[in-house]
N, C-alpha and C positions, 0 to 999 in steps of 0.2 A: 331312250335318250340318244340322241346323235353324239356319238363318239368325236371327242375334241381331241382335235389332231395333237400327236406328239409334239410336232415340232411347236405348235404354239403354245405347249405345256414347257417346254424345254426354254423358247424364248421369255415368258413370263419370267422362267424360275433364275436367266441369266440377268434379265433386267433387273428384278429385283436384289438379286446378288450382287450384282457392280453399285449399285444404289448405297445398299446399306454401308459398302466398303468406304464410299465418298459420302456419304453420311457423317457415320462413324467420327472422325474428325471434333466436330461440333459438337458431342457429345462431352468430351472431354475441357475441363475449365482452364481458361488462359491463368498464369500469375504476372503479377507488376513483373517488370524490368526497367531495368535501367543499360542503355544501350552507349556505348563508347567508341568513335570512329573519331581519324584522326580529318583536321580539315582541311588537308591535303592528301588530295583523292593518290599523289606518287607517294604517296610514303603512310600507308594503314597501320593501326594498332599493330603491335608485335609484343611478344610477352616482357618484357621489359614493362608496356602497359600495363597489362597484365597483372602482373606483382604492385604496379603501382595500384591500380584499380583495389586489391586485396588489401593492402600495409593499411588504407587510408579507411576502409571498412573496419576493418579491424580496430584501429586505432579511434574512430567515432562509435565502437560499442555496435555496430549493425551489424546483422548476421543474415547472409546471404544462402539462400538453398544453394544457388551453384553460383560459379563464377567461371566463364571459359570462355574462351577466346576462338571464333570461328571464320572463315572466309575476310578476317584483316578488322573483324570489328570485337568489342568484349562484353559482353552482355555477364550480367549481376542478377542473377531470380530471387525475389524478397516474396515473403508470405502472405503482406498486405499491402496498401497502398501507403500508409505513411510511413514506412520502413523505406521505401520507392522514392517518396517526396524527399525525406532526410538524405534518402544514399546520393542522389541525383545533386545536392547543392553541397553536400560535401565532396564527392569528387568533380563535379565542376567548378571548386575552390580550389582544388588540390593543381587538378590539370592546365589550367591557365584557358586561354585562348585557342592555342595549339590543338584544341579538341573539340568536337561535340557532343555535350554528352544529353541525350534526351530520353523523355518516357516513352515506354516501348511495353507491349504483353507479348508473353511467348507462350505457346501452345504446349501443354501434357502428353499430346496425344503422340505414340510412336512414332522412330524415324520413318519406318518403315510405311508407313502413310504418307509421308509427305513424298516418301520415292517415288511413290504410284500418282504423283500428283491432287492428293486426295487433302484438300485446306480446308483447315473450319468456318464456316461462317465468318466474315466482316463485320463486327459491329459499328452500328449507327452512334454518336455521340450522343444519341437520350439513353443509353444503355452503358458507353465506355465514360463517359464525361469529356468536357473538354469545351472548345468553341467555335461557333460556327458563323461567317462575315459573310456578306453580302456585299463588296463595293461596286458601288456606281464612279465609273471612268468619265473624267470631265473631258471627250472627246475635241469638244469647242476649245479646252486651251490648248491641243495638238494640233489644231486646223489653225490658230490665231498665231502661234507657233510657225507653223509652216510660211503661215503669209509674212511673217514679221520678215522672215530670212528672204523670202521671196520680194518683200520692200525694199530691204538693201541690196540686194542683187538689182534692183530696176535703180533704187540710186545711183553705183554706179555706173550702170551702162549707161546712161543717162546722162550722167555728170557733165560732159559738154553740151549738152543741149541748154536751151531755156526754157527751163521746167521750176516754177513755182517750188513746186513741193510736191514730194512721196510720201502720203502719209495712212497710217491706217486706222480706220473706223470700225468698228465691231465686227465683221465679219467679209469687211473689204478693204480692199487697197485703193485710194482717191487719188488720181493723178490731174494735177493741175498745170498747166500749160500755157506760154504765152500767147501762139497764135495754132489757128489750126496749120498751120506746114508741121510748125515744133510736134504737134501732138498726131499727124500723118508717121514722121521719123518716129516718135514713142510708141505707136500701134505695131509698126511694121517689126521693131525691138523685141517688142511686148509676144507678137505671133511667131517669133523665129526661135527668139529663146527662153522663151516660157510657155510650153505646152499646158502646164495644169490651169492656169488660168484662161474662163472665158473671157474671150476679148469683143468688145463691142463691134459692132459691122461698119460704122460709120468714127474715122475720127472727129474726137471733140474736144475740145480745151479741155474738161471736167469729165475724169472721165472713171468708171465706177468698178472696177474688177471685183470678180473673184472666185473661187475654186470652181473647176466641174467636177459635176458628182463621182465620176471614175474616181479624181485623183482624191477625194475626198474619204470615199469609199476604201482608197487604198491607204490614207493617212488613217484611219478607224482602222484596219487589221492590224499596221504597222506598231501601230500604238497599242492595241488591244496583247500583242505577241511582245513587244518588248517589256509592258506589265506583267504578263504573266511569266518570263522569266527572271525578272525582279524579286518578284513575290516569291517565287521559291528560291530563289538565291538567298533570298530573308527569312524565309522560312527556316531555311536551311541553319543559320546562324544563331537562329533563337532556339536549335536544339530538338525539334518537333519531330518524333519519326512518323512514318506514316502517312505525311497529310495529304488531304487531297486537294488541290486547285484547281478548277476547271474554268474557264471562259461559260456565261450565258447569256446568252442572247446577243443585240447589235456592241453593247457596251457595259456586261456586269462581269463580274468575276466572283464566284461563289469558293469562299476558303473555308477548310474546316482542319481544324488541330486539335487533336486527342490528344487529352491528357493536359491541354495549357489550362489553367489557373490563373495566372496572372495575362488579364484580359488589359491593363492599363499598358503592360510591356507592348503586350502583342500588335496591341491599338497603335502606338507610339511608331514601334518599327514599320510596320507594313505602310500606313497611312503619311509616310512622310515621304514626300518629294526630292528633298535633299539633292537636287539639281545643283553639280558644282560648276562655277567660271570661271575662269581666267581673264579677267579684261586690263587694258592698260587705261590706266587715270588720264583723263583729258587737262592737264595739269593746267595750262593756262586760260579754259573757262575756268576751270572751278576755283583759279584764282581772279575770278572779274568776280565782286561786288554786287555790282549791277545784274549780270547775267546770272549770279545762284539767284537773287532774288526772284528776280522774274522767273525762271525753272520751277521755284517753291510754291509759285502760285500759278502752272499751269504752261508757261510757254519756255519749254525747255527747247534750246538751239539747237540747230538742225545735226546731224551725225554726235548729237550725244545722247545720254538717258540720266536721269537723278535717281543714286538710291540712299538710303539712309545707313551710316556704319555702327556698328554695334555698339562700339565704345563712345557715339553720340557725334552729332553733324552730320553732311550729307556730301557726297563729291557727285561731279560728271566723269559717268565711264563713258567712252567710246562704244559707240555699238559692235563692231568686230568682235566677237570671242574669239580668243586666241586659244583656249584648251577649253574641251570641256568635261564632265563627265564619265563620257562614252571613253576617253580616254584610257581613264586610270587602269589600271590594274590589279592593284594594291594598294590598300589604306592600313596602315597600322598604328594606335594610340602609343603616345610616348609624350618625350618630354626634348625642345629646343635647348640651344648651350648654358640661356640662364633659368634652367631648370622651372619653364612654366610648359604646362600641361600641350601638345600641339599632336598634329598628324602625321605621321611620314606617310610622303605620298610617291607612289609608282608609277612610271608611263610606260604606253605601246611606241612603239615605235615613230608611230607618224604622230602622237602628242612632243615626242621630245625633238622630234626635228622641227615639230610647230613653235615650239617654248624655246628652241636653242635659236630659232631664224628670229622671233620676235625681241630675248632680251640683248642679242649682243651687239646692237645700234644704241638701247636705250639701258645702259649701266648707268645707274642713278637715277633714275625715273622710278615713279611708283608703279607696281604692279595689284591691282585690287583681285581677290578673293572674294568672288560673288556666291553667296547660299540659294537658291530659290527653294520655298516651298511653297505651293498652293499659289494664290494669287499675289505674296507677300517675296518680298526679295530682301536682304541685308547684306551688308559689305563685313565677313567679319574679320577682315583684315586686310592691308594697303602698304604692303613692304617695300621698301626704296630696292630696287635691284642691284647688287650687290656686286654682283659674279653672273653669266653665262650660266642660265639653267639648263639643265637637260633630262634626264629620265627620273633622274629621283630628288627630291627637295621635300621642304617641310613647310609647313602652311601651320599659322597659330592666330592667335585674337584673344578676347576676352572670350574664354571657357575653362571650365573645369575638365576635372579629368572624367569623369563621367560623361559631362558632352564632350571629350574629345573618344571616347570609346563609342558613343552612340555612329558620331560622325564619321569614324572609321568604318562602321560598321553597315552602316548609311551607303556609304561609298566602295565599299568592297562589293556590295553586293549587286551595285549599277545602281542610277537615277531612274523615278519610273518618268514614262515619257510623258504622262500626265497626271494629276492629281486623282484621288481617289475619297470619295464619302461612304462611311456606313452607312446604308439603307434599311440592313436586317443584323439584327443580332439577337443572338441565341449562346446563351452557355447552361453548362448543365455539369455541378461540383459531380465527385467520384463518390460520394456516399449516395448521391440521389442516382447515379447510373447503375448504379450497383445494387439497388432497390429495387429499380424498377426490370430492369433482367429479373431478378429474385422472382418477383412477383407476376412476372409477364410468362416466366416459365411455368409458375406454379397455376396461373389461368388454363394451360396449352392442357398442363395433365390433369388439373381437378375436370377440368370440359372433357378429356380423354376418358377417365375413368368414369365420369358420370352418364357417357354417352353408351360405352362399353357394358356397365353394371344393367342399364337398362333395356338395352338391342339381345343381348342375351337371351336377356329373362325374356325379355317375349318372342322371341323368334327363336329361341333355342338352338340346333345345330345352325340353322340358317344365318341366328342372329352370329355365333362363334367364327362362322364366315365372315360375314358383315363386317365384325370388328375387325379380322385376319387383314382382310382389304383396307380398311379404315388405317391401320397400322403401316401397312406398304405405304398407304397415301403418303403418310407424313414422312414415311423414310426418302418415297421419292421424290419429295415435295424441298425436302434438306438438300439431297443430294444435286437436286436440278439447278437451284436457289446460288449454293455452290460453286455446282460449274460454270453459272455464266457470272459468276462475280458481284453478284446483287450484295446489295448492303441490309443487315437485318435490322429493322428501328423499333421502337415500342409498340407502332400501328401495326407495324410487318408481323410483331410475336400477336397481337390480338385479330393479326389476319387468320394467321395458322388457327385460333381457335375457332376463328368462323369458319373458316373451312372444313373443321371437324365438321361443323353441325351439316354443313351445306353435303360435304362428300357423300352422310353418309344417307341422302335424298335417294339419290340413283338405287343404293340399293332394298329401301324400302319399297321405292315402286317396281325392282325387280321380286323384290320378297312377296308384295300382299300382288302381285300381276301371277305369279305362281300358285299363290294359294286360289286367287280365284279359277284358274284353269284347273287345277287340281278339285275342286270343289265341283266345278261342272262336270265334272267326272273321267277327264281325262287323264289315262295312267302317267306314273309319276315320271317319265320320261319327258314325254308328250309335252306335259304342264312347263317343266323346266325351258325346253326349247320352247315353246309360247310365249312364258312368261319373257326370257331374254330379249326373245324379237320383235317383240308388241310392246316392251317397255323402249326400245331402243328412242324412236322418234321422240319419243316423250323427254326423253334423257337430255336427248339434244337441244329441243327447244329451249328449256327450262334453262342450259348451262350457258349456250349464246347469250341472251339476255342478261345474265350477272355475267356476263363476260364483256358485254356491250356497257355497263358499268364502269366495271375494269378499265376498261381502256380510255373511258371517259376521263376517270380517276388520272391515270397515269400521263396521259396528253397536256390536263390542265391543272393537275396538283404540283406541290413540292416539294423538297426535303420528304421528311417523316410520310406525310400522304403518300405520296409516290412509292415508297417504300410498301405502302398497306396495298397500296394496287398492284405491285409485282407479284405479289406473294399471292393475291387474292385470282390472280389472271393465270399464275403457273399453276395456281393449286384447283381451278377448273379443268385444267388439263391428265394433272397425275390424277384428281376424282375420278375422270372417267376413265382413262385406264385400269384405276383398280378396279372400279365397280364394277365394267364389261367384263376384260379381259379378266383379271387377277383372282377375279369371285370366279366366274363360269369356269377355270381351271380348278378351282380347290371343289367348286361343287360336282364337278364330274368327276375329279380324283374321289370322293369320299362316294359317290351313290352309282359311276359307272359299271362295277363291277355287281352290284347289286341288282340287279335291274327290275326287281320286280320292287326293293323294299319301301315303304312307307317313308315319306316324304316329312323330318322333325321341322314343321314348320313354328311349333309354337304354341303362343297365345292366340284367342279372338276374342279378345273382352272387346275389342274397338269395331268388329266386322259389324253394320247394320244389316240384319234381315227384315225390315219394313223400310219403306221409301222415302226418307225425308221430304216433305210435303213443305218446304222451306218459300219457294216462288210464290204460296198462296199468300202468303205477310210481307211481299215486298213494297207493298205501297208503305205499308207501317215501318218496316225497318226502315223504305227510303226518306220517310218524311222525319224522325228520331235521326239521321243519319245527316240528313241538312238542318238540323235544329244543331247538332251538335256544332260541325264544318261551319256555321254564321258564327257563335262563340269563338269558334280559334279566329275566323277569318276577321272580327271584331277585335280580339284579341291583339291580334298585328298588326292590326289598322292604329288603335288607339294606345297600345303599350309600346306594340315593336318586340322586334329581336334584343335581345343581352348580347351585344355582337363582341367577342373579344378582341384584344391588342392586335391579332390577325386582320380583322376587316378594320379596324377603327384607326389603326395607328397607337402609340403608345408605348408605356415600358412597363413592363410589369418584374419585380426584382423579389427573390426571398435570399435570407438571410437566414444563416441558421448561426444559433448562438449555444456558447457552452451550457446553460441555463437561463431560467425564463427572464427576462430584462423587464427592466420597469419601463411599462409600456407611455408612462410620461416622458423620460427622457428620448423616446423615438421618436414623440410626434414630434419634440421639439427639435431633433437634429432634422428629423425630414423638414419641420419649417424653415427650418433656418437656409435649406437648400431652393426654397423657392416654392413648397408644395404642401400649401398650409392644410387645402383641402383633399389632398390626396389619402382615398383608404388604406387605412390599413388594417388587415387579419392577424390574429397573432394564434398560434395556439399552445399547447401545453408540455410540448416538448422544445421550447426555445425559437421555433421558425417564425420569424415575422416576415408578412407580403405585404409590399407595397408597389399599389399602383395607380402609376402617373401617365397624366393626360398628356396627347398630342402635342408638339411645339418645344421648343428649347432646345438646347445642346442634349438632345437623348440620348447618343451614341457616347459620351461621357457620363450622361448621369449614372449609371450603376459603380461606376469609382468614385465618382464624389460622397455617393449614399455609402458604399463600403467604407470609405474614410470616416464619415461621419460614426460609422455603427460600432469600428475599432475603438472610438473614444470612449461608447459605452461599454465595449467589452473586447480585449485583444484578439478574444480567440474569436472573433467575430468571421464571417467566411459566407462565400456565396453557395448556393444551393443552387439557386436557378435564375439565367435572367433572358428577359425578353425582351427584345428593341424592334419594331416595325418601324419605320418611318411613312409618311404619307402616300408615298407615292406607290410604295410596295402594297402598301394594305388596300390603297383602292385598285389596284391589277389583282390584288389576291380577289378580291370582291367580284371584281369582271371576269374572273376566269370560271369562280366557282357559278357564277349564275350563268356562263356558256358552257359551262359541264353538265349542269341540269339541264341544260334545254338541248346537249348532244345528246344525252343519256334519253329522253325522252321522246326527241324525233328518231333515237336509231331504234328504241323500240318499237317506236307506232310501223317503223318503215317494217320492219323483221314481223312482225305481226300481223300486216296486213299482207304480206306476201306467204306467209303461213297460214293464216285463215283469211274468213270471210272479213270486210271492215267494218260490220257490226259489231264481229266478236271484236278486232281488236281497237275499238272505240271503248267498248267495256271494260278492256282490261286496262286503259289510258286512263280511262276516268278513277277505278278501282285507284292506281298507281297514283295517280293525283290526292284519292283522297286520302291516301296512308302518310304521303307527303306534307298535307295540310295540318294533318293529324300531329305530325310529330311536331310542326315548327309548330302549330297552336298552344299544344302544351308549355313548349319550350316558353312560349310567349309568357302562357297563364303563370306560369311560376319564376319568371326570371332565370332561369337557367342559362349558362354562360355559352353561347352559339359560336363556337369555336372551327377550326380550318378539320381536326380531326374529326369533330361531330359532323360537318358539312359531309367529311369520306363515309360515315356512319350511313346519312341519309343518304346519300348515291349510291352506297353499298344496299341499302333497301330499294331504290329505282329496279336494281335488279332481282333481288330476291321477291319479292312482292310477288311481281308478275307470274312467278315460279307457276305459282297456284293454279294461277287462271290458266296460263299454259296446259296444266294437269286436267283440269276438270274440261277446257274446250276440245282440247285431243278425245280425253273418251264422249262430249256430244259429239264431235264427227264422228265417230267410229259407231257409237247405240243410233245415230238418225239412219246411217245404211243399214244397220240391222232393224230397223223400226217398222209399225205396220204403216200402210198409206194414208193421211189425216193425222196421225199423231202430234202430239201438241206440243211446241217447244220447251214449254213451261215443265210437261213431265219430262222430258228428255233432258233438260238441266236438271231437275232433283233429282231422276235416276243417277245422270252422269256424279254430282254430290257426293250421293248415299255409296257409290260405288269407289270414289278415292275418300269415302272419310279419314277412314285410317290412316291411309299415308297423309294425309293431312294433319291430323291430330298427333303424330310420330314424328314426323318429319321437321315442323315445326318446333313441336317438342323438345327434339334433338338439339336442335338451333338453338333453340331457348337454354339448354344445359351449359351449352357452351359458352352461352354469351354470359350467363347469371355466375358462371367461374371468372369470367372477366368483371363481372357488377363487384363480386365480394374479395377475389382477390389482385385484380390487378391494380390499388390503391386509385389516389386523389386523379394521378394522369390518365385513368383510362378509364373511371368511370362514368363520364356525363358521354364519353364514348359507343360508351358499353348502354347504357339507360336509353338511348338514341334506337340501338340497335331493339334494347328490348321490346321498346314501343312502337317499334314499326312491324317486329314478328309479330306480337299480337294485333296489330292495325291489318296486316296482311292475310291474317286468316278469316276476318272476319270482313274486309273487303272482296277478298276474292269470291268468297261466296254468296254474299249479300250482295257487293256490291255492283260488280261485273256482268254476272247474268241476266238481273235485272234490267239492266241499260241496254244488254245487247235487247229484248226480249220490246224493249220501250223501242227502239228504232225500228221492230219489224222483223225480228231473226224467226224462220221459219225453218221447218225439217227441209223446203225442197232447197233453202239455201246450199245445202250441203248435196243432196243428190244431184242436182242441175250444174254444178261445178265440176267440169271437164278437167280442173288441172289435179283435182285431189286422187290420189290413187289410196285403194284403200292397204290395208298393213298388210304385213307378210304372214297369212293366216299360220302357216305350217313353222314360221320363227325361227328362220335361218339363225346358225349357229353365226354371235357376231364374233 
């Protein structure tokens, strides 16, 4: 046996050492907190909160693991989560304003881990609870926007000329003119001082502006970047630790909040505009008669606008905003001199020298308080000016105290620069996050132990290896996951159990690659280094391919998906490191010193010593094999996919209730809400599902439907809800069908630059028909064809192929050793009859893993898991049936392979890898 060098014994044992140390971490269970930070960043919790934080626990009967006070904030550890929920709303009772106090988990695991920089895993909100928003940014009112200010700016430059009218049309500014000279003078205005607008090349009376894509372009980040500090500023205020914000794409922003519950708040805060103004009342139109009327029907006078005021009627503002918004400062809820509810309002500098130039001309004139939200505007107040404003004043109307806290809160935290829609929503209650971790762990190790109990027993020392490596996998697999900050989701934990199955490939086709060198009679040295270097190529191929998944996965997935392809893409990586590297150092620690002894391979119940004569029944399998592929392909034509809320749009909502509801009064609340035919599942421990079709206020319906469900029962509570909107589910739809069709051309591409393109037409076909196979069934039985299931089948695009990889590698390798004339047909059953076993094992393996996901990881991952199942065994029986054959029907011949100049053959002597 070639002696494996120290130092790659030494580095093995250090990787795997720092691995488990950042590992480690994630091993160890978060508990609820409640976290307490003061909301001014100059002045942090100090123990005085402290105490306060304790008195108030105490005094509500809750009892906290710890209570302490670190780096200016005070964190509360409770044992469970509704000890968490209660602590959090009574000391956000206690503390006022002055604080924020949100839901938080803190880690068990030592300080001394976290010195080394060594954090636990991130979890995903299908695992913590909490909610997760999608909005779509109404860029078009920031560009309509832009131009409005850009229309009064050309008014008045303008103003002396003889110009009709500046008016703006949907997505242009019309400039009307009395002759062409007037509208030469507007142009040459127009090009001097206003760059963002294209200007026409020729003056004309009539003449049509509007943005260049630059400036357009730049109004879209401007806007995209002041939302997104909005939203956390608001985020910030609703108490959320932890959340995440990110910008996607030209114009969404994807928010997620752990641990929020009340989805109606969240929705409320983030989703409002709350665009404040300052305008002065045009007092003597809106004292003409004549002139409101005609405004109410459409021709509102030139340098004014109509809006309507809260407390009812309508005035002309001036278009100038005198303050707005961007302004403030500071908004705080209180109360004016005759004790009704209003805002004290704060300004920067250049708002109070705006507010102090504008009111001390006009003392006695009204001053109007404009709200905008969305495309909707109200006046909700129009105070006679009093006195010379300046940095601080108070602003009131018809509101309560409730809306004057929203509004404060609104406005402390900035105006967004545009409107925002739900497009996606997802929440997911704390008992259902907390399930499905449970259970998503308990899939990782039933797969673990079942794969382990079995690699044993039949490979014996080798198999005690196998696992040894199988084990580092996952440690390094945690560890990697970790350090670059990945977020762990329920797909991600039922990734880690495919990868069990998947990792522990490599090393069966290093184990039975052994046994055969061994058996052909070479000492057990020998066999070892063979077995490593003749399995290498093989290795490789096999793991590209479900890598080339991966990335398919991760390109065109989202949320949760996304999350199963990281995990599925790192964990091809720590696979083959353990399987090469981490195995060949434990098996040369345990047999180098020995060198002559007996090699504990195991079992051979699975070794074939006769030649499976399989190619002689392939017309028969093939002709049963398209009898079956017309039924699926019949099946989809005439039934279709069960495509869920994912592709179709929809909502789908469960409810879980203290005991089981009389499922009469639920249909009647869900009719009453608009959704007489909508199903609904109930089952035996309380949870009712109901799900509603496409169209409606969706992004509201699940508060409406919880209101409703409260009436049947208080303790009524969301478990889980889902909101797609249309336009998300048909981009979820187009993604995933150009993720199948990447996953497919990057394998035909890798295939045919790896073999001949016969072979990899066989194995295209093979891949095809495993794919038909699954959606067929899904078809025949109605089964719910979900975004997760879709990752299922892509995650088969790659595994499938594994096979054919296996069995084409060894016909290259037996056609060079083959006599002259030999027949392709036997050289595919030998090649067969020679990986049976790792076929039959390897698969196997997969199948352990995934059928601990069918039984334990419940309702969310099993049509996941059933996907998966159905496509391992589609895949074994494709790749052998189905692949060879095909190659075999185009012409595959032994000299394909000898006559081929680029194939070099393996490393007979089996460099140490």
């Amino acid at each position: 046996m070639r002696r494996f060098p120290l130092w790659k014994h030494a580095l093995v044992a250090v990787v795997v050492a720092v691995a488990a140390v950042y590992a480690l971490p994630s091993l160890y269970a978060k508990s609820p907190t409640v976290q307490v930070r003061s909301a001014k960043s100059s002045s942090p919790a100090d123990i005085k909160t402290l105490r306060t934080v304790r008195s108030v626990l105490r005094k509500s009967g809750l009892r906290a693991r710890s209570v302490k006070l670190e780096g200016g904030v005070v964190q509360a550890v409770f044992a469970g989560a509704d000890e968490q929920l209660k602590a959090r709303a009574a000391v956000a009772d206690a503390l006022g304003r002055d604080f924020v106090v949100a839901l938080n988990a803190d880690t068990n695991a030592p300080p001394w881990l976290a010195s080394l920089g060594a954090e636990p895993l991130a979890l995903g909100l299908d695992l913590r609870g909490g909610v997760y928003f999608l909005l779509q940014v109404d860029v078009e009112f920031a560009a309509r926007k832009r131009l409005r200010g850009i229309a009064g700016e050309l008014r008045a430059q303008t103003a002396g000329l003889a110009v009709r009218g500046v008016s703006l049309e949907g997505s242009e500014i019309v400039v009307e003119s009395e002759n062409a000279g007037v509208a030469r003078a507007v142009l040459e205005i127009i090009e001097r001082e206003m760059p963002d607008l294209n200007a026409p090349s020729d003056a004309e009376t009539v003449m049509r502006l509007q943005l260049k894509s630059a400036a357009l372009d730049e109004i879209v980040d401007l806007t995209m970047e002041q939302n997104l500090q909005t939203l956390r500023n608001r985020v910030n205020e609703l108490g959320v630790a932890e959340p995440v914000i990110t910008r996607q794409g030209r114009a969404r922003v994807a928010v997620q909040l752990p641990g929020v519950q009340d989805t109606a708040q969240a929705k409320a805060v983030l989703g409002r505009t709350a665009a404040l103004e300052l305008r002065g009342v045009d007092e003597q139109k809106s004292a003409s008669a004549s002139l409101m009327r005609r405004a109410k029907k459409g021709r509102v006078p030139a340098g004014a606008e109509l809006f309507p005021q809260r407390e009812g009627g309508d005035l002309l503002l001036e278009t100038d905003v005198v303050v707005s918004g961007e302004n403030i400062t500071d908004a705080r809820p209180g109360f004016d001199n005759n004790n009704r509810p209003a805002v004290h309002i704060s300004l920067d500098s250049e708002g109070a020298e705006k507010i102090k130039r504008y009111t001390r001309p006009r003392i006695g004139q009204r001053l109007a308080i404009l709200l905008r939200d969305r495309e909707s505007a109200e006046i909700i107040s129009a105070p006679v000016v009093q006195q010379e404003l300046y940095a601080n004043f108070i602003i009131h109307g018809r509101m309560s105290s409730a809306e004057a806290a929203e509004l404060s809160l609104l406005l402390r935290a900035g105006a967004l620069a545009a409107p925002l829609e739900i497009v996606e929503e997802r929440t997911i209650g704390p008992s259902l996050g907390a399930d499905n971790i449970r259970r998503g762990i308990n899939s990782v190790i039933g797969g673990f132990a079942a794969i382990a109990v079995f690699i044993i027993l039949y490979y014996a020392v080798f198999g005690l290896i196998s696992v040894t490596a199988l084990l580092a996998n996952l440690v390094l697999l945690t560890a990697l996951l970790g350090g670059v900050g990945a977020t762990l989701t329920l797909p991600g934990l039922a990734g880690f159990a495919l990868t069990l199955g998947m990792a522990i490939d490599a090393n069966v086709l290093i184990n039975e690659r052994i046994r055969e060198e061994s058996d052909a009679g070479k000492p057990p040295a020998a066999a070892v280094d063979s077995g490593y270097g003749r399995a290498w190529t093989t290795i490789l191929d096999s793991n590209i391919t479900t890598l080339i998944a991966g990335l398919a996965l991760f390109a065109f997935g989202s949320g949760p998906v996304r999350g199963f392809a990281v995990v599925l893409c790192f964990g091809i990586l720590t696979s083959m490191f353990s399987a090469i590297q981490a195995s060949r150092s434990l098996v040369n620690g345990v047999y180098e010193r020995g060198k002559s002894r007996k090699l504990s391979l195991g079992l051979r119940l699975l070794n074939l010593k006769r030649t499976l004569a399989l190619m002689r029944w392939r017309k028969l399998t093939g002709a049963l094999s398209a009898l079956f592929l017309l039924v699926c392909v019949f099946s989809l034509g005439a039934r279709g996919l069960n495509f869920g809320v994912d592709f179709t749009g929809g909502s789908v909502i469960e409810v879980s209730f203290p005991s089981r509801p009389d499922i009469a009064k639920v249909r009647a609340a869900v009719s009453d809400l608009g959704l007489e035919n909508a199903p609904i599942q109930q089952s035996g421990d309380g949870l009712v599902m109901i799900k509603a079709p496409p169209g409606g206020d969706g992004a509201q319906l699940s508060e409406r439907l919880l209101a409703a469900a409260k009436t049947i029962d208080e303790g009524a509570a969301f478990r889980r809800v889902e909101f797609v909107g249309p336009q998300v589910s048909e981009e979820l739809f187009i993604s995933g069908a150009l993720a199948m069709l990447f996953v497919l051309a990057g394998i035909a591409a890798y295939l045919s630059l790896r073999f001949k393109w016969k072979m990899a037409v066989g194995a295209i076909v093979a891949n095809l028909h495993d794919i038909v196979f699954i959606l067929g069934l899904f078809s025949l039985f109605q089964w719910e064809f979900s975004l997760p299931v879709l990752a299922a089948v892509l995650a088969i695009l790659g595994y499938s192929v594994n096979e054919s990889v296996v069995i084409f590698d060894r016909v290259r390798e037996n056609s060079r050793n083959s006599r002259k004339g030999a027949e392709a047909a036997g050289i595919l059953d030998s090649a067969i009859t020679q990986t049976w076993a790792r076929t039959i094992i390897t698969h196997g393996s997969t199948q352990l893993a995934v059928l601990a996901m069918l039984f334990f990881g419940g309702d969310a991952l099993f049509l996941f898991a059933l996907a998966l199942t159905i496509g391992i065994f589609s895949s074994i029986y494709s790749s052998v049936l189905i692949a060879g054959p095909i190659a075999l029907r185009l012409g595959l011949t032994r000299e394909d392979f000898i006559e081929d100049p680029a194939l070099k053959p393996d490393n007979p002597a089996g460099a140490v890898i």
